[in-house]
C-alpha positions in Angstrom: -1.2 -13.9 22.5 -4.3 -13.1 20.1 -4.6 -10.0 17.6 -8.1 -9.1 16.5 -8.4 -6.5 13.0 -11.5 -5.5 11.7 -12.3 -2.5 9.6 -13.9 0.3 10.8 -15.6 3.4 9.5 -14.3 7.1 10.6 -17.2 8.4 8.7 -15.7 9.2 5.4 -14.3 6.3 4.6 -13.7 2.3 5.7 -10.1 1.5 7.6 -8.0 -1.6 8.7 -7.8 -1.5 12.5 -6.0 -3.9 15.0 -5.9 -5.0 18.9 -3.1 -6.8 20.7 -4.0 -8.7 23.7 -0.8 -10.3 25.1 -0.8 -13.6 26.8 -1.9 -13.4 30.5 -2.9 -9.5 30.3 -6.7 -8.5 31.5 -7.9 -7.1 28.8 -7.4 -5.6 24.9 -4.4 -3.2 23.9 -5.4 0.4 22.3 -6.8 -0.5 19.0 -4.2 0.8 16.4 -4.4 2.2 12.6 -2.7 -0.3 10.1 -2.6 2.0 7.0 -3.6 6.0 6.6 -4.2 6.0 2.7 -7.7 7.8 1.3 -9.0 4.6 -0.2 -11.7 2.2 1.6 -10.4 -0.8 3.1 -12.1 -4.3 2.7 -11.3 -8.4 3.4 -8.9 -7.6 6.3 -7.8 -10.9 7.1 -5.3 -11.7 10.1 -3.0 -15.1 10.4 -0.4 -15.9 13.0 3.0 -18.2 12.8 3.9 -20.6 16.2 6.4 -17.8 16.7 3.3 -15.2 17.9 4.4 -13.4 14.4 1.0 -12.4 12.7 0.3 -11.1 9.0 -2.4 -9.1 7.8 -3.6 -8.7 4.6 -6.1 -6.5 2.8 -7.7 -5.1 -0.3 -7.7 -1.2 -0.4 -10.4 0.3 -3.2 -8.7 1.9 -5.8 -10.9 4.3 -7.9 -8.9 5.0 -10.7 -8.2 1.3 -11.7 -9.6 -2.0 -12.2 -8.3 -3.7 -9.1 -7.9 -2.8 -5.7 -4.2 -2.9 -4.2 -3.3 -5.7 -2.1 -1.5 -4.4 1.1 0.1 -6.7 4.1 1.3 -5.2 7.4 3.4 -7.5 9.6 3.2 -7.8 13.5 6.4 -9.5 15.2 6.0 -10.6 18.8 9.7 -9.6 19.7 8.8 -5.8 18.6 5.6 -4.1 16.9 4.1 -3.7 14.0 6.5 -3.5 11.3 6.8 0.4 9.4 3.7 0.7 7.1 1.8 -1.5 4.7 3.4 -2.9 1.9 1.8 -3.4 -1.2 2.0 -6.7 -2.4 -0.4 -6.8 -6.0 -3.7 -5.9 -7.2 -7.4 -8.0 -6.9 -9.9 -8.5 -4.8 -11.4 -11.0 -2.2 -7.7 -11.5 -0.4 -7.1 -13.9 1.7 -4.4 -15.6 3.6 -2.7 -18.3 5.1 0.5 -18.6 7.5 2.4 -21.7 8.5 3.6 -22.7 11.2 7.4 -21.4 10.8 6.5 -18.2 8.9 5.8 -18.5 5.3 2.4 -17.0 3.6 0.5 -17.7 1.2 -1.9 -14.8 -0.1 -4.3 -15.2 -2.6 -6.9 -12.9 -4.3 -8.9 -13.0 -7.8 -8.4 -10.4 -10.3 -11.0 -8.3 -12.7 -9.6 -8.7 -16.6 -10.9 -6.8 -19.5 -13.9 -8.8 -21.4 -15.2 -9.7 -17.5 -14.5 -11.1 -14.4 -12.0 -14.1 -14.3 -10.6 -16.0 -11.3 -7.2 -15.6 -11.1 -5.4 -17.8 -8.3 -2.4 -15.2 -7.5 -0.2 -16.6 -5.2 2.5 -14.6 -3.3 5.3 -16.5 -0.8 5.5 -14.2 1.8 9.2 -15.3 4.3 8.8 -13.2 7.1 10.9 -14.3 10.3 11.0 -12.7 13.9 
């Protein structure tokens, strides 16, 4: 099994997109929406357990405060995609990492008054299928 995301632009604005391709099929699923909100999407990231369980993670602009939202969408081989994002914090520059049995580790760096300041934020994501 192998899940491609990328984001794409429907003119207006930038979205987090998604294709399934399931183990021995001939080709890609129907490329699928992973959020519907009015705010530009950026880092989408993708990262898959031994399972075939995948979480994706990404940064959606928000123009009203200092961080973007942090949103994950989970994909579990024994159904679909799970309901709709979830937001899981605020930063920018996500990224992600998923272990072998499940657990994630997401990570971003957060804008702070008087400048720009790294700021490791980790969040244990325990997601089983």
């Amino acid at each position: 099994n192998a899940i491609a995301v990328w984001q794409q632009s429907d003119g207006t604005q930038e979205n987090a997109r998604a294709s399934r391709r399931a183990a021995l099929a001939t080709g890609w699923g129907t490329p699928k929406a992973l959020e519907s909100l009015a705010a530009d999407v950026r880092d989408v990231h993708i990262d898959m357990d031994l399972a075939g369980n995948a979480l994706v993670v990404w940064d959606q602009n928000a123009t009203t405060t200092l961080n973007a939202t942090l949103r994950a969408r989970r994909y579990l081989l024994s159904s679909d995609w799970e309901g709709s994002a979830d937001q899981i914090g605020t930063g920018h520059d996500v990224a992600l990492d998923v272990n072998g049995g499940g657990k994630a580790l997401v990570v971003a760096h957060r804008l702070v008054f008087g400048g720009t300041t790294l700021f490791t934020a980790p969040w244990a994501l325990l997601y089983q299928p």
